[in-house]
Phi, psi and omega in degrees: 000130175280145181268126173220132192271131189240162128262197184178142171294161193288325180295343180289303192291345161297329179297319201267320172316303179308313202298312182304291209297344178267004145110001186262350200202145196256352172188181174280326160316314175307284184308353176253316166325321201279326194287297214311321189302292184342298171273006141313279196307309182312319162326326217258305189302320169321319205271290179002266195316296177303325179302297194352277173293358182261330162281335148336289221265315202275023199232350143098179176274154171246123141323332227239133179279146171321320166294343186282326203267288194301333186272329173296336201264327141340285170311318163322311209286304187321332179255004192221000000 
C-alpha cells in the first residue's frame, strides 16, 4: 500500500479525530480512505450521469407527446 503524508488545518484534523473516536473508522487513515472512495464514486456517477444527458441531448427531438412517451412506457412494463 502506498503511503501519503498530508497537512490540514487543526479543526480538519479535530474533525477527523472525532469521526475515529465515534467507532466507526479504525483509524484517521481509514476516515480519509473512506472520503477518497467516497469521492471516486460520487466522480463515477457523475461522468454516468453526464453520458446520460449528453446522450439525451444528442438523440435529437422527438415528436412524440409526453402522454405518448408515458403510454409507452406503460406498455412496456405491462408486457415485462
Amino acid at each position: 500500500m502506498a503511503q501519503m503524508n498530508i497537512s490540514i488545518p487543526d479543526k480538519l484534523k479535530s474533525w477527523a479525530e472525532a469521526r475515529v473516536a465515534e467507532g466507526r473508522y479504525s483509524s484517521t487513515s481509514d476516515y480519509v480512505r473512506d472520503l477518497v472512495r467516497r469521492d471516486q464514486e460520487a466522480e463515477e456517477a457523475r461522468r454516468r450521469l453526464q453520458a446520460a444527458i449528453d446522450e439525451g441531448r444528442n438523440s435529437g427531438i422527438s415528436d412524440k407527446t409526453v402522454t405518448d412517451i408515458i403510454a409507452e412506457l406503460r406498455a412496456r412494463r405491462a408486457q415485462g
